[in-house]
N, C-alpha and C positions, 0 to 999 in steps of 0.2 A: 193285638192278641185276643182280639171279643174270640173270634173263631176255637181258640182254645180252652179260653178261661169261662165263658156262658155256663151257668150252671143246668143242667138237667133237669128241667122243669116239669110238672106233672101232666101241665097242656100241651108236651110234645107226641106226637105218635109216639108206639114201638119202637119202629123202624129209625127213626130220625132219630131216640135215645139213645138206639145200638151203635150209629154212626156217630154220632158225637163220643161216645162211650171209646166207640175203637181210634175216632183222631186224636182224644186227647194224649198229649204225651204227659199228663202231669200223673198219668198212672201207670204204675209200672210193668202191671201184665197186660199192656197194651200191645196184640201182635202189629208187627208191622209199626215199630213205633216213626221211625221216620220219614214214614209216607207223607204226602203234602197235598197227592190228586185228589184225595178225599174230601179235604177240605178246603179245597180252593183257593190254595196259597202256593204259590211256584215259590223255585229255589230263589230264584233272582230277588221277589221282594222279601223272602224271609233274611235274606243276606243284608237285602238295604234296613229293616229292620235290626238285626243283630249290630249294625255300623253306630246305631244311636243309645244302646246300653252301655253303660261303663262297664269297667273293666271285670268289676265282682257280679256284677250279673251278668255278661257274659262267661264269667267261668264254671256259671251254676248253669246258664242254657248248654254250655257242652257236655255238661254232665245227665244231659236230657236222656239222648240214646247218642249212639258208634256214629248215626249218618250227621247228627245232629254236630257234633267234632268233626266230621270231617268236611260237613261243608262251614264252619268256621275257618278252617286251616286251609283249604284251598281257594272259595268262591268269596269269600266276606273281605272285605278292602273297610278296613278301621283307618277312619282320618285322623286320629292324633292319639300318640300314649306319651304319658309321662310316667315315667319309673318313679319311685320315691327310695327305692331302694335293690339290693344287688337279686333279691329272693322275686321282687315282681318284676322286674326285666326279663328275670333266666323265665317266670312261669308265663310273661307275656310274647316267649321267641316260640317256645310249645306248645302254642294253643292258636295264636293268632299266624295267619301265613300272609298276610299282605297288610302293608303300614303304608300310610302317606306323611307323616308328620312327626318326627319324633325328637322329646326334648329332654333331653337332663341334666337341665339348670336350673338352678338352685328355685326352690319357689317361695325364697324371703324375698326375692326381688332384686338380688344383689349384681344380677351378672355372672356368678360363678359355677363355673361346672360342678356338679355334685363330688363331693370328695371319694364315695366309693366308687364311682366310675372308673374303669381300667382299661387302656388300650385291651385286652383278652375280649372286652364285654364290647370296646366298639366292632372290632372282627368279627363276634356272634353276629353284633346288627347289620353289618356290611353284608356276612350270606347267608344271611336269613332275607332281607328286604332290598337286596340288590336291585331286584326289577320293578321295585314298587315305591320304595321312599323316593319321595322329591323334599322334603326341609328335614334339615337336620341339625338343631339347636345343641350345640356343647357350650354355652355361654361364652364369654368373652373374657375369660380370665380363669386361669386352673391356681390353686391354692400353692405355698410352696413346697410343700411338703409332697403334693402329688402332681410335680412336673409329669408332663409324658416326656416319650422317648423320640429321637428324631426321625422314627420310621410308622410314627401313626398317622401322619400325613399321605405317604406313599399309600396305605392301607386304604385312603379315602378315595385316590385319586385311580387308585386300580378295581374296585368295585363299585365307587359310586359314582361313576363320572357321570350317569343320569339326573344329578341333585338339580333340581333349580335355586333352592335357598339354603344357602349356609349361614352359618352362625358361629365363631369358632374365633380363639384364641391364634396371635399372632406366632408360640409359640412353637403352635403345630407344625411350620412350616421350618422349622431350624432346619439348614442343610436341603432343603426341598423346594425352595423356595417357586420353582418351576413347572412343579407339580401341580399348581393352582391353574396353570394353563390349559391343562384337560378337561374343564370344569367346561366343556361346550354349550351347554343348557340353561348357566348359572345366570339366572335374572337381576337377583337378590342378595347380595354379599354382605356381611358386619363382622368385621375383625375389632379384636381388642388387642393393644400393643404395651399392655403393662409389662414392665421390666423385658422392654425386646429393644435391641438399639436399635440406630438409624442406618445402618447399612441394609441390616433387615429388613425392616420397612421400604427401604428404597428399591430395595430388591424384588419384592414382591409385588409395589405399585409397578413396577416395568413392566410385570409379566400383564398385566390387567389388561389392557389395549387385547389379546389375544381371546375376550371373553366378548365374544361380538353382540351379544345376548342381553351382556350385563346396564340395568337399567337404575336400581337404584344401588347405592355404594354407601356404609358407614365406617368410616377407622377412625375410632378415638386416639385421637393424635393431633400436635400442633404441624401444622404444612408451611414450610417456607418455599422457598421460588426454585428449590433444586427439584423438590418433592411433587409441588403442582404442575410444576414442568412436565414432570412423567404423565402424572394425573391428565393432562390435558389432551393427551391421545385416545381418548375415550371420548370418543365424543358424541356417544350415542346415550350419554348417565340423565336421565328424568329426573330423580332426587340425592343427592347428595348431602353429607354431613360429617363433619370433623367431630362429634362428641362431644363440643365445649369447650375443645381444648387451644379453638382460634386457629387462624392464619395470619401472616404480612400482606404488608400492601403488593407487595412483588409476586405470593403467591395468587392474588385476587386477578392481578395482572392475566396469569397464565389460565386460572378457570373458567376467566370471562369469556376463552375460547369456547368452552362450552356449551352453544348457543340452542344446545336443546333441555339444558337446564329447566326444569319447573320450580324446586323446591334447594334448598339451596341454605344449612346450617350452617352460617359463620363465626356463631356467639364464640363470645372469650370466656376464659376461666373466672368462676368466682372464688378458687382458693387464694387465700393471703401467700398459702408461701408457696402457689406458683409463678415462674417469670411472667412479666405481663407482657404476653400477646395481643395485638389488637391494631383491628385495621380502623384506619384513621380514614378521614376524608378522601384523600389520595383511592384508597382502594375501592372505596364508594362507589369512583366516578369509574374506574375498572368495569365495577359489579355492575352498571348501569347498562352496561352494555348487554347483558342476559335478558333480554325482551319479551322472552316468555316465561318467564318467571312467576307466578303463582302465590308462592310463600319464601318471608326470607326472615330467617332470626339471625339479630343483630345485639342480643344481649351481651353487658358487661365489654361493648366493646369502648371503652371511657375515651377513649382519642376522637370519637364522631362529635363531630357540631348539628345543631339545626340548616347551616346551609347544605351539608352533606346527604343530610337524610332529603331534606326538601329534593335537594336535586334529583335523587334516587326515584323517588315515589312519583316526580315528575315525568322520570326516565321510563318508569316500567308500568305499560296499558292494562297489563291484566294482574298487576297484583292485588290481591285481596287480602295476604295473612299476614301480618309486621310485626316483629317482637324488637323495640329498641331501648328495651332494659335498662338504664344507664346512670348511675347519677348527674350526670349535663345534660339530659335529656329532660326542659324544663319547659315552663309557656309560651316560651318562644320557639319552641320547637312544632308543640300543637298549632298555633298558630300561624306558622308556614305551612303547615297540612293543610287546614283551614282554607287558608287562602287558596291553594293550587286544586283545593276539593272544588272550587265557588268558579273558577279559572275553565279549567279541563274537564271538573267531572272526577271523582275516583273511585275505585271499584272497594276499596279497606272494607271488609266485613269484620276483619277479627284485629284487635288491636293489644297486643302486649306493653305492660310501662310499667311491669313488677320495678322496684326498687328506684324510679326516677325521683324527678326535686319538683313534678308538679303541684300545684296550688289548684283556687278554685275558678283562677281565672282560667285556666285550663282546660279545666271541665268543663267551662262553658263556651270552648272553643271545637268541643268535640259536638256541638249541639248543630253543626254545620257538616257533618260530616253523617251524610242522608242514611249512607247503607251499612255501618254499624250494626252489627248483633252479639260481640263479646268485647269482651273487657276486661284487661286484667290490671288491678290499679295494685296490688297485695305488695307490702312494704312502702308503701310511698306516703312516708311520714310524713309529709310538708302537706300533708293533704288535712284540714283543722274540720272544727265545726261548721267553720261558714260552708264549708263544700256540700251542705246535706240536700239544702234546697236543688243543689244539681245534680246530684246522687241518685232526687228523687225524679226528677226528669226523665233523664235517663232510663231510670227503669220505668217510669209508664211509657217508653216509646217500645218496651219488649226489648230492652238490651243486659243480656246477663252480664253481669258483672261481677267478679272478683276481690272482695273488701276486706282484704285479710291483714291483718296488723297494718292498722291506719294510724294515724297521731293524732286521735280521736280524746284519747285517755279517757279515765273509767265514766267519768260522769257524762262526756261527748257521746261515748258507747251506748249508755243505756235510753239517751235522745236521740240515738241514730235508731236503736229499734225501735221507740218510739214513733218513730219516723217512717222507717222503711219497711218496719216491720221485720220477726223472726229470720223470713225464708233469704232474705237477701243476704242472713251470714251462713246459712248454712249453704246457700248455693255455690261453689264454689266449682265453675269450670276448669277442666284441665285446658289452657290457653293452647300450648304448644307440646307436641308429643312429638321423640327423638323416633328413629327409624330406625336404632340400633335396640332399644326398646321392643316395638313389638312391628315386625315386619308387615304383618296383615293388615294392618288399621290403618286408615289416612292419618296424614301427620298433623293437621291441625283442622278440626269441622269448623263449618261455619254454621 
């Protein structure tokens, strides 16, 4: 905005004063306020300009002049709004004419579609930005009190069947279940299945095969071998993930069909009082068969041994990202890594073992495994004082690391920072990131 906002200097000519004088729009008896050939700004980059203002200072540039709103409402393509409430949705469908991204879910973090949200307000956004939205985040869970109705789905599938990314509660689709099928373009899917039963869900994974598109897949949900049955006619899914909520060894069976698989969430539940789900060895040797496989999280799933995983990691050339969370997951577990690291070669960049039983033999069996760059030890109690000396290794070889409630106790703590210094507890990597979480971001960096 220098063009605009340049103050009128006294070492400018006349001429050059009068012309600045007449493009500013920041004055109001300026004729001709929305001319642009003036001053050497076309419509098109004032548009790519207005795309990078938030919401409140775009609604003060419409208030510039008439031409100034109307090429807001026609030419300007805004990449993401989030409503926070019913008053800025209605003044952001009247002011802005093209959305690419729109979300209103909760922004505690929760998942949850915002509670004033109403079937009425999604209709506004379906024809308002029929031709321009491609994601459209309603979280993955509506409150109880504000179910929707079983016709806000149809409403989705009849103006937005443009979407590539949705986000959306399994609830949407009560009675509709078919209507997911239209979704021609849809890359990117995350449903949430809280209080939906199993017919439902089974219903809707049927239709999924019919989204030729669909690349990455999230349903919080546990899959057994009826489920991943269906699941496995897709067999064009790059990342996949069940939420935490686990699979069986029988559904592992039928995903393994899935041989364009990259990324591939298996973890189990760490709630006490959910049933425990959890693929054992048996389904291991299944998952082995995904060969291009990338990243695999295997947290909480308590039925794995060290031969299991060993085998796995053996199985699969290009994996780089492994989360196997577990309390059996102890130094005999690193040290079949170890070994088949020293064997083959492995590619492990990123290594999750939140909550394991290792020690500090352990640690010094990570000391063989070349290409390491994270780490996440956080909860792994069994891990004492003697581990500091490998702690400290570790991190001169540039390996971030994860130390978050170690079995250190008070007086070990204040020798570890002695030790390692401040930054190593504040540094605190995110290891693994879910893909029902946030669709745009790789699920785990190296």
């Amino acid at each position: 905005f220098r063009v605009f906002t340049q103050p009128i200097g006294s070492s400018l000519s006349t001429k050059t004063q009068a012309t600045h004088a007449c493009c500013s729009p920041f004055q109001p008896s300026s004729p001709r306020l929305g001319s642009m050939a003036k001053c050497g700004v076309d419509h098109h980059s004032l548009s790519e300009v207005f795309s990078y203002l938030s919401f409140r200072d775009l609604t003060k540039a419409s208030r510039v002049s008439s031409q100034w709103r109307k090429l807001i409402k026609s030419n300007c393509t805004y990449p993401s709004l989030e409503p926070k409430r019913t008053e800025e949705l209605l003044g952001m469908l009247g002011l802005v004419g093209k959305v690419e991204r729109l979300s209103v879910c909760s922004p505690m973090g929760t998942g949850t579609c915002q509670p004033w949200f109403r079937p009425i307000h999604l209709k506004a956004v379906a024809s308002s930005y029929q031709n321009s939205i491609r994601y459209l985040d309603l979280g993955l869970w509506f409150e109880t009190k504000h179910s929707p109705d079983c016709n806000r789905f149809i409403l989705l599938s009849k103006k937005l069947e443009g979407l590539q990314q949705l986000r959306c509660p399994l609830k949407c689709m009560i009675r509709n279940t078919a209507e997911i099928s239209k979704f021609r373009n849809l890359s990117r899917l995350s449903l949430g299945s809280s209080g939906c039963s199993r017919n439902l869900l089974k219903s809707v994974v049927g239709h999924l095969k019919d989204l030729r598109n669909l690349r990455w897949l999230f349903i919080q949900s546990y899959f057994d071998g009826n489920l991943a049955a269906s699941l496995s006619a897709c067999r064009d899914l790059v990342r996949l993930s069940f939420g935490g909520e686990g699979l069986s060894d029988e559904a592992a069976k039928h995903i393994s069909r899935i041989d364009s698989l990259e990324y591939l969430d298996a973890s189990g539940s760490d709630s006490k009082h959910a049933v425990a789900v959890c693929v054992s060895d048996i389904g291991l040797g299944y998952l082995s068969r995904l060969k291009n496989l990338v990243s695999l999280n295997l947290d909480y799933n308590h039925q794995i041994t060290f031969r299991g995983i060993g085998h796995i990691v053996a199985s699969l050339p290009y994996l780089e990202n492994l989360c196997i969370g577990a309390p059996r997951v102890d130094d005999e577990t690193l040290s079949t890594i170890a070994q088949i690291s020293e064997t083959i070669g492995l590619r492990l960049k990123c290594l999750g073992l939140q909550g394991s039983s290792i020690t500090s033999g352990g640690l010094e069996a990570l000391s063989k495994l070349p290409m390491i760059r994270k780490l996440d030890l956080s909860y792994c109690y069994h891990l004492r004082v003697d581990s500091i000396p490998h702690l400290k290794n570790l991190l001169d070889r540039g390996i971030r690391i994860n130390i978050d409630e170690l079995g250190f106790g008070e007086r070990g703590m204040q020798v570890a920072q002695e030790v390692l210094g401040n930054e190593a507890f504040e540094d605190r990597p995110c290891t693994w990131k879910s893909i029902g979480g946030e669709l745009n971001h790789p699920i785990c960096t190296s």
